[in-house]
C-alpha positions in Angstrom: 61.9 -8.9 -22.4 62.4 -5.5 -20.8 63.1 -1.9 -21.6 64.0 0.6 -18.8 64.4 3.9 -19.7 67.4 5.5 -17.9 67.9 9.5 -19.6 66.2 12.0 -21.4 62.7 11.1 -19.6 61.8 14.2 -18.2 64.4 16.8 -20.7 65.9 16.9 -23.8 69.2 15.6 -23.7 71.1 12.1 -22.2 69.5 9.7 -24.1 69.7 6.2 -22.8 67.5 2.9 -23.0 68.2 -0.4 -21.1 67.1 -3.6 -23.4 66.9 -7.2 -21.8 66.5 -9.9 -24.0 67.4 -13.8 -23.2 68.6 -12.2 -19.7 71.5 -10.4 -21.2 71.5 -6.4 -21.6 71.6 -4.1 -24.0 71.4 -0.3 -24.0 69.9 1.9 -27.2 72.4 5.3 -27.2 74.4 6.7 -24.1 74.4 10.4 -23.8 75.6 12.9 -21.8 73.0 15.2 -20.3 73.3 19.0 -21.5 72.6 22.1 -19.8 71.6 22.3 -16.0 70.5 19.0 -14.5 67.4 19.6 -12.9 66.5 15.9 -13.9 69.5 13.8 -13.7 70.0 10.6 -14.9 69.7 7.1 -12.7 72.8 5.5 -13.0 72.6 2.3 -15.4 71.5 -0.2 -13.1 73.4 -3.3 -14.2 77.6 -3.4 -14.5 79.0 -1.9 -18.0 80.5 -5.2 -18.0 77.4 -7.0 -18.3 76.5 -5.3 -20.9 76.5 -6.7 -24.5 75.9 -4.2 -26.9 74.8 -0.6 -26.9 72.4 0.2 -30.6 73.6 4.1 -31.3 70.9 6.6 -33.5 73.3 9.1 -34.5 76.6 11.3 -33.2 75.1 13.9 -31.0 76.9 13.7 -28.0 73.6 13.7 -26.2 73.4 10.1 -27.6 76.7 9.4 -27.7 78.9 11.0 -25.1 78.9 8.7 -22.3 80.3 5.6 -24.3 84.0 6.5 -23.2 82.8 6.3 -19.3 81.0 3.1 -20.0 84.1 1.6 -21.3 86.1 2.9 -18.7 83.5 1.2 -16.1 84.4 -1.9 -18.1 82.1 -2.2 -20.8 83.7 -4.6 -23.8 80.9 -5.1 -26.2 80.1 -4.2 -29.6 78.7 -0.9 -30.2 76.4 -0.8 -33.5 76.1 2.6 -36.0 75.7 3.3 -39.3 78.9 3.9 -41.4 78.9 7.6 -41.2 78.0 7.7 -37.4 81.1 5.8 -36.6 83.1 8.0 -38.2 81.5 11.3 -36.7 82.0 9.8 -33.1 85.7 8.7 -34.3 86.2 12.4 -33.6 83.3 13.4 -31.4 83.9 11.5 -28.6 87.8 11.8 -28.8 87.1 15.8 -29.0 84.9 15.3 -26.1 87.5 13.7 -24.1 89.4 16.3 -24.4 87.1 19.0 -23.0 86.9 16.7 -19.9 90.4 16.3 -19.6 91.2 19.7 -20.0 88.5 20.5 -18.0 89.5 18.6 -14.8 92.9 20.1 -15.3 91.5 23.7 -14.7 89.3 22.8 -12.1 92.5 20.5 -10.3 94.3 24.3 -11.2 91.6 25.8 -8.7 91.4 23.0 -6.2 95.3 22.8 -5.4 95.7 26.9 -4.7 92.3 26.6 -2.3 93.4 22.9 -0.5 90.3 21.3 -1.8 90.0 17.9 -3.4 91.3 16.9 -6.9 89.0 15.7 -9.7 89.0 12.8 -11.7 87.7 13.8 -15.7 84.7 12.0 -16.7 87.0 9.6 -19.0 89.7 10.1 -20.7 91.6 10.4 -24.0 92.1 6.7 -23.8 88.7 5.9 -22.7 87.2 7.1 -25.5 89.6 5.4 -28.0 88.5 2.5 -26.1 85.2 2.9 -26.5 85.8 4.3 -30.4 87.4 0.5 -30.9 84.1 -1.1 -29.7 82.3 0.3 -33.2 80.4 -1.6 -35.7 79.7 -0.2 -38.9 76.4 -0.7 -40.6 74.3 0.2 -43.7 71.0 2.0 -43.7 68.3 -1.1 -44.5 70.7 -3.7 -43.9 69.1 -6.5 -41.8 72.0 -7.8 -39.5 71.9 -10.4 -37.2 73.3 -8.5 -34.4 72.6 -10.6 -30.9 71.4 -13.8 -29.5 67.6 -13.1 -29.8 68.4 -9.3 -31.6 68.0 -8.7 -35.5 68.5 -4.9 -35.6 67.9 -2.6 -39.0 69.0 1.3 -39.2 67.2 3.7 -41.7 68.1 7.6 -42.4 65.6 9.6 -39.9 67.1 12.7 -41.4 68.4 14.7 -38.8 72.0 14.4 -39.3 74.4 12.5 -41.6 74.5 8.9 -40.4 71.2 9.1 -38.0 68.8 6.8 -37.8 65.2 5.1 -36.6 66.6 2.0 -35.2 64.3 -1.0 -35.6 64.8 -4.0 -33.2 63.3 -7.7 -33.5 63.7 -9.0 -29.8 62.6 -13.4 -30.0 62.9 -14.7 -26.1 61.4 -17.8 -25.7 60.0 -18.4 -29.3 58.3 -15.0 -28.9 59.5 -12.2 -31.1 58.1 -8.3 -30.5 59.1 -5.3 -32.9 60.2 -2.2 -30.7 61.2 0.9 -32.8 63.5 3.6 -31.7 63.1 6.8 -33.4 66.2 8.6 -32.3 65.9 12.1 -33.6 63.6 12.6 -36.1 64.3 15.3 -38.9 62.8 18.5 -40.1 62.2 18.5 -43.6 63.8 20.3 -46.5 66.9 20.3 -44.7 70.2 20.9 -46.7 72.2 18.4 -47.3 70.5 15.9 -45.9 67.5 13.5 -46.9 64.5 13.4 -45.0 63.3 10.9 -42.5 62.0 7.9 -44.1 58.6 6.1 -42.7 58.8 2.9 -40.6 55.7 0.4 -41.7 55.0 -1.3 -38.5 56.2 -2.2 -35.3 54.7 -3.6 -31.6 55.8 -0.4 -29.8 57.6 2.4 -30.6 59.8 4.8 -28.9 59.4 8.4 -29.9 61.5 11.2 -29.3 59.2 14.7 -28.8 61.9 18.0 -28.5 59.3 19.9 -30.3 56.6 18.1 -29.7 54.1 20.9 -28.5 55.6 23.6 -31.0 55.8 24.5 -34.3 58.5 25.9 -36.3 58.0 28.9 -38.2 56.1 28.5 -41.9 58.6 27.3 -44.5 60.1 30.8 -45.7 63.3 32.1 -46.9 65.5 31.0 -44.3 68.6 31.6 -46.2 67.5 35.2 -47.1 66.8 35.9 -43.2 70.0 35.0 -42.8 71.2 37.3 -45.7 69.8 40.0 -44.2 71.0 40.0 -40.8 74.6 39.4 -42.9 74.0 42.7 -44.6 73.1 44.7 -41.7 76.2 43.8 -39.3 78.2 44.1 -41.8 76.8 47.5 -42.5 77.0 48.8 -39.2 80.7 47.7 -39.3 80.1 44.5 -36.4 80.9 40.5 -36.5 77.9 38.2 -37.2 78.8 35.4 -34.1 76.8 32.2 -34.8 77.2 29.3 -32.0 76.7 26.2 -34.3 77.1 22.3 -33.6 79.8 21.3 -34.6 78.5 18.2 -36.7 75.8 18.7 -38.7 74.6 22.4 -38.4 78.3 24.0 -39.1 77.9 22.1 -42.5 74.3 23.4 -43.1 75.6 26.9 -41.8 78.2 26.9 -44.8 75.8 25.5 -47.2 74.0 28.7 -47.0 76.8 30.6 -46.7 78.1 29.7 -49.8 74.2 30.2 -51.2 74.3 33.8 -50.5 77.7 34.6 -51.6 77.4 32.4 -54.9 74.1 34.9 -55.3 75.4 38.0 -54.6 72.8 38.4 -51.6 74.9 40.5 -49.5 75.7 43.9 -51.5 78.7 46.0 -50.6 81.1 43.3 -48.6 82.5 41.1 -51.5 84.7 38.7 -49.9 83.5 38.9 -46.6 85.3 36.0 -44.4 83.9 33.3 -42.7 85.4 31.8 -39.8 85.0 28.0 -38.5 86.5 28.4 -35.6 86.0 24.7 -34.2 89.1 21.6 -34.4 86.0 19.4 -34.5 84.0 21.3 -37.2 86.8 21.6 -38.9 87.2 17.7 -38.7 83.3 17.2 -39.4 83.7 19.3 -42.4 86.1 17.1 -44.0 84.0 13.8 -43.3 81.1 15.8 -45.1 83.2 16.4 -48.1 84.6 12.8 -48.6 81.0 11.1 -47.9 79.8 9.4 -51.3 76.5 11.6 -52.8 74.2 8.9 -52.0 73.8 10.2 -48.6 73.3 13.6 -49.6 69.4 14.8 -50.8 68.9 15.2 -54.2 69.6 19.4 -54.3 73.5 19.2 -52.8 73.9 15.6 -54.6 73.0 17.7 -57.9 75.2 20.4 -57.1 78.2 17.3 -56.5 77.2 16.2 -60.0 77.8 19.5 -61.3 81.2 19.9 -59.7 80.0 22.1 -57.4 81.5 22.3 -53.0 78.2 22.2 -51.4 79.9 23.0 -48.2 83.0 25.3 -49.6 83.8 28.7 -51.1 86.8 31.0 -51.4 86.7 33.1 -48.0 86.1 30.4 -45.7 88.7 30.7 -42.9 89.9 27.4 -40.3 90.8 28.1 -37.4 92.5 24.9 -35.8 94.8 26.1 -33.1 94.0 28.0 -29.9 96.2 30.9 -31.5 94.3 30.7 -34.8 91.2 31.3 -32.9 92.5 34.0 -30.6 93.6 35.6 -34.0 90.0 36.1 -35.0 89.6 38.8 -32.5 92.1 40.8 -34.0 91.0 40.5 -37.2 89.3 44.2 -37.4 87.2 43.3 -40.7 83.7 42.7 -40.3 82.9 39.0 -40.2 81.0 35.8 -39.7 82.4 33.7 -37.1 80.9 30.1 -36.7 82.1 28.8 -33.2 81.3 25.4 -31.3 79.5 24.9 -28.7 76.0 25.3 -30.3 74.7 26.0 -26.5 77.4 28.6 -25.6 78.2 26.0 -22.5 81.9 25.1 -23.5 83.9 25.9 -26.1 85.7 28.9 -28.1 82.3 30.2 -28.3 82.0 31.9 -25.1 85.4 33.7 -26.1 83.3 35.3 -29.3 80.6 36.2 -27.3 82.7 37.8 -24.6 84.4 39.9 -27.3 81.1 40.6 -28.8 78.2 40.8 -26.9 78.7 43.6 -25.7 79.0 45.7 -28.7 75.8 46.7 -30.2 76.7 46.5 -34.0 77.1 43.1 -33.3 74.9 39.8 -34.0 74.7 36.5 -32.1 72.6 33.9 -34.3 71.5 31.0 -33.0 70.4 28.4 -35.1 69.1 25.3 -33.1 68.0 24.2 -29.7 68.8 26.0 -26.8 68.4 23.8 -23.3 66.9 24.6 -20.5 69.6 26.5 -18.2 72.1 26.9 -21.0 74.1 30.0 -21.4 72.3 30.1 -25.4 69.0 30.1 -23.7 69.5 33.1 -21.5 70.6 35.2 -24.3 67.2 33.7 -26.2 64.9 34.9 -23.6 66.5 38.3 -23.5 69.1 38.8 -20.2 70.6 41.7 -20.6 74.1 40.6 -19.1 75.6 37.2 -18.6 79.1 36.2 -16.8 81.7 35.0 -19.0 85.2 34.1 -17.6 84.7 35.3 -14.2 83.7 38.9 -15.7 79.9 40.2 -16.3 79.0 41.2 -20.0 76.4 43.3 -20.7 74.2 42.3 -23.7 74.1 44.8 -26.3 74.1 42.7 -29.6 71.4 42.0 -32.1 70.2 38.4 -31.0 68.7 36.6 -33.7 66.6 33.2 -33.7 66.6 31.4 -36.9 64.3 28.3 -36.4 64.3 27.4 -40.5 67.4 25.8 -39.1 66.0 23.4 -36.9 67.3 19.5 -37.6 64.5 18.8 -35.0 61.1 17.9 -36.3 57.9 20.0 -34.8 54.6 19.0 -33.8 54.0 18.7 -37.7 56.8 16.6 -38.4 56.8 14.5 -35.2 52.4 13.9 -36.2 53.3 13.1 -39.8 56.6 10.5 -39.2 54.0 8.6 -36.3 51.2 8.6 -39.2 53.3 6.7 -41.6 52.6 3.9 -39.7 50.8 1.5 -41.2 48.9 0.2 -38.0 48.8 1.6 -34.4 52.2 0.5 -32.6 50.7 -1.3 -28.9 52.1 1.5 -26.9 53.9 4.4 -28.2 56.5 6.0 -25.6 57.6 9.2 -25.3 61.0 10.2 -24.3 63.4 13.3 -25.1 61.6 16.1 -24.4 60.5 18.3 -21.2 57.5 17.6 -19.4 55.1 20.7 -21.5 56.7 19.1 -25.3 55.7 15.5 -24.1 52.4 16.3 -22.8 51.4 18.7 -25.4 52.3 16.0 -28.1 50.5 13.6 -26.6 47.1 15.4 -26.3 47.5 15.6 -29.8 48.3 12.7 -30.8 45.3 11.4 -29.0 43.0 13.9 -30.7 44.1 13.4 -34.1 44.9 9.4 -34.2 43.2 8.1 -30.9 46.5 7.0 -30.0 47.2 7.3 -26.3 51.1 8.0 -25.8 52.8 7.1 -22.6 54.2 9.7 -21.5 57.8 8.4 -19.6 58.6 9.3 -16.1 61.7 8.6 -14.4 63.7 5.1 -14.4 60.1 3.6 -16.1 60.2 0.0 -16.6 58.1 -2.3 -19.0 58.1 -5.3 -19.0 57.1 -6.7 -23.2 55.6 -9.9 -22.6 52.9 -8.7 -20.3 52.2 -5.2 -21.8 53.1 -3.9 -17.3 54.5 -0.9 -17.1 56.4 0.1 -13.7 57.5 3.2 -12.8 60.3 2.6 -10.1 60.5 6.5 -9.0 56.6 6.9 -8.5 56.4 3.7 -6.8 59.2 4.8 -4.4 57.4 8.2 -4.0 54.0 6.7 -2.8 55.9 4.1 -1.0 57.1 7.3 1.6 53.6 7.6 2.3 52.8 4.2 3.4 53.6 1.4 5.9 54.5 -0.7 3.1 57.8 1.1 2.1 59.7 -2.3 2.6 57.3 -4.3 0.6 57.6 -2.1 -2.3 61.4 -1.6 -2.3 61.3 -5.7 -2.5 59.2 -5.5 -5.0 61.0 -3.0 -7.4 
């Protein structure tokens, strides 16, 4: 038994494990890396046709976007998810083929006036129905016999609808070893959503660490903040813009949306409308309001009792088509616009912020993570002009950070999910985070538990029966400085 760990070892997104049991392969989530890739990922070492099953945590296309290209590379296996993730990445992953179709047909645009080379997209429309096809719906706490050698169990980790901790009993030779993964684990007191439940035991567990050396802001009146920078653009006559995942925080945006305006929190602009401005949150939004209210916490499933839209109100505006969105612009009234990309890399959101940015009764809030090298990022750490279309836009908005948003657990959260653990997991991995969040976490963790985290390098191997671990890209770097180089590449 082996696990080899293939993305999101030294950065936050393009999650990817390689499991191999009974000699046959398995990977744990397939994501497409975010932001600027200062780490990139190994390619998977083995044939997508060899390949037997991928185990998915949740949606995110960090953890899910790359199953189109492995079924284009010939992958045929079954691809296991809860209920509720399957039918988020029934439209994730065909939305996401779009953008790479139609971005290969602007760059193809650019490459036939200048002579260069065409490009191939990523996948394709059919690649990821292809891959969409391969999906196996589970239930949280269902015990499923999934693989020769592999019972696998999902339960609700809280960070969107349909994620979970997956928990995986690997038997090779009469010899069975518990390794957990944790995917992304939740913040608490999230809307909508339940928090993440507590695992009891396993041999070793894989832990994801965003925020693992941060905390977020105390527990205040996140939903008033937001109020507040609501009443003030509106005051001053300019749009609130608010890049927001698509799946997941667009909901959590219009929960407390309709909070405020059910309350009466913003004075003076009854009626203000909000824009979704986002095919796929539009989508999303409708998979929200059909899901049965045992997957929602206890709050929004009382409001559902109640006959009450958690999600829904009277000025809420969809905007499907590209004119619909362009539209929005022209709309003079002082607004809230909710716009995908969360990260400002892609999307109809860099069409808002060029319209907006620049004007200083304006607001841009951002309401989750913002990679490293990501356009959301910049604005974050306070650059007063970014390039948008081929034009430079000075930055004169209000930018706001609301981290009572976060579906990301912090150091907290991450310390008090690992302390549900009835005994100490053999080795405890951590992955999905930069270098400072892993390193931070696990000074911690050592302090308060005596644990002592591995912290995961690049294309790290570790082999279960013998407890080894090998790191392939630091034994090739101290191989350079050796006679031995040979030997070693042999070896690995």
């Amino acid at each position: 038994m082996k696990i080899q760990f293939i993305g999101a070892t030294h950065e936050v997104t393009g999650s990817c494990t390689l499991l191999e049991v009974c000699g046959k392969k398995y990977l744990v989530d397939c994501g497409m890396e975010q932001g600027i890739d200062v780490f990139e990922n190994v390619p998977i070492p083995v044939p997508a046709s060899t390949i037997e099953a991928v185990f998915l945590t949740h949606a995110h296309i960090d953890h899910s976007g790359m199953l189109p290209k492995l079924y284009k590379d010939g992958f045929r296996g079954s691809i296991y998810a809860t209920s509720t993730t399957c039918d988020l990445c029934n439209i994730m992953l065909r939305d996401s083929a779009h953008i790479q179709e139609s971005e290969a047909q602007w760059q193809n645009r650019k490459a036939q006036r200048a002579g260069d080379e065409l490009v191939v997209p990523v996948y394709t429309m059919a690649d990821a129905m292809g891959a969409i096809s391969r999906f196996r719906p589970c239930e949280y706490g269902q015990v499923i016999q999934a693989e020769e050698g592999i019972v696998v169990r999902f339960s609700d980790i809280g960070h969107l609808l349909g994620s979970a901790c997956i928990e995986l009993w690997l038997t090779e030779d009469g010899v069975t070893k518990k390794i957990v993964f944790s995917g992304d684990v939740g913040n608490i007191d999230q809307p909508l959503i339940k928090d993440p439940l507590p695992v009891e035991e396993t041999d070793y567990l894989v832990l994801e660490s965003t925020y693992g050396n941060r905390l977020h802001e105390k527990p205040g009146n996140t939903v008033g903040e937001l109020a507040e920078v609501i009443q003030r653009t509106l005051d001053r006559g300019g749009n609130v813009v608010i890049p927001s995942f698509a799946v997941g925080r667009t909901q959590e945006m219009l929960y407390a949306i309709r909070q405020i305006k059910q309350e009466g929190m913003v004075k003076g602009h009854d009626g203000f409308p909000v824009y979704v401005d986002s095919p796929l949150a539009v989508e999303a939004t409708g998979i929200f309001l059909q899901c049965d209210q045992s997957c929602f916490d206890e709050e929004t499933a009382a409001l559902v009792r109640q006959g009450i839209n958690p999600i829904w109100f009277d000025d809420i505006c969809l905007s499907v088509t590209s004119d619909e969105s362009k539209q929005i612009n022209f709309d003079k009234r002082p607004k809230v616009i909710l716009s995908a990309s969360g990260m400002c890399e892609a999307g109809r959101i860099r069409h808002h912020l060029k319209h907006n940015l620049w004007d200083e009764k304006s607001s841009v809030v951002f309401v989750g993570y913002q990679a490293e090298g990501t356009m959301g990022r910049l604005l974050l750490d306070g650059t007063d002009k970014v390039t948008l279309f081929g034009e430079e836009v000075q930055v004169k908005a209000e930018i706001h950070n609301l981290e009572g948003f976060s579906g990301h657990a912090d150091r907290d959260g991450l310390y008090s999910w690992l302390a549900g653990f009835q005994k100490e997991p053999k080795h405890i991995f951590l992955v999905h985070g930069e270098t400072e969040s892993k390193e931070g976490f696990a000074e911690y963790v050592k302090e308060k538990l005596g644990y002592d985290p591995i912290i995961v390098r690049g294309n790290s191997e570790f082999v279960l029966e013998h407890d080894e671990l090998i790191n392939k890209e630091e034994a090739l770097k101290d191989a350079m400085d050796s006679e031995a180089l040979e030997i070693t590449k042999n070896k690995i």
